[in-house]
N, C-alpha and C positions, 0 to 999 in steps of 0.2 A: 504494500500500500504506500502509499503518498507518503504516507506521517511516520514511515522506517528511517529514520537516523535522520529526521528533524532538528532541531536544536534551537529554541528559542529563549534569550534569556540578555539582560535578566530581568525578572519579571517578579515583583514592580520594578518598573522603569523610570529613569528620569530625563535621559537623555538620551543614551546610544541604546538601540535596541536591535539585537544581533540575531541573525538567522544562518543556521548553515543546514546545507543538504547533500549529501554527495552528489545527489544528478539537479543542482542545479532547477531554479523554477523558472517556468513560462510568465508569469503575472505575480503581482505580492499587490495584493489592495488591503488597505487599513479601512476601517469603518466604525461605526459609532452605534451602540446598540439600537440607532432606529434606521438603522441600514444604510445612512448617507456617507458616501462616499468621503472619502480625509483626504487619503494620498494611495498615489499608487504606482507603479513602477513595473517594469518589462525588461524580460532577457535577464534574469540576474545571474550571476555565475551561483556557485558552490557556498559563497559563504556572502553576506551581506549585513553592515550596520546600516540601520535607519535612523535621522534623527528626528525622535519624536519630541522633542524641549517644545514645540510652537503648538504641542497641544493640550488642552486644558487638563485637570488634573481629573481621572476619570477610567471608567471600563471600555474598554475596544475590541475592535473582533480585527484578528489579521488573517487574509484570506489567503491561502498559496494554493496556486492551479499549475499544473505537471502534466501536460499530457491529456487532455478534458478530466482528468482528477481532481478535485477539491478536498483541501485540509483548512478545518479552520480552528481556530484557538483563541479564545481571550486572553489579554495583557492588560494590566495597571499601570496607566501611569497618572505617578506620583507627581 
């Protein structure tokens, strides 16, 4: 699946919020639990920080799509 050798962290966040995958994702959307779109990003390699500092302090859904695969995961930031 998608979500084998993930790695999101760290979580709560304050600023750098790190993603690694060995096969790399197609899309990485950030969201806001009433599904509006934050930020979002394409092509990322294997490992990625985001900086999440410009978003308010709160729960989010990070979406990664692989392949028409969807992982998603909630993050804190602080």
């Amino acid at each position: 699946t998608l979500a084998e050798g993930v790695k999101l962290f760290p979580n709560p966040v304050a600023q750098l919020l790190t993603l690694e995958n060995p096969n790399g994702f197609d899309r990485i959307r950030i969201t806001n639990l009433l599904g509006q779109h934050i930020m979002e990003f394409k092509s990322i390699n294997t490992k990625a920080q985001i900086d999440v500092s410009v978003l308010k302090p709160g729960v989010y859904n990070i979406i990664l799509m692989r392949d028409k695969r969807v992982w998603t995961q909630e993050f804190i930031k602080q």
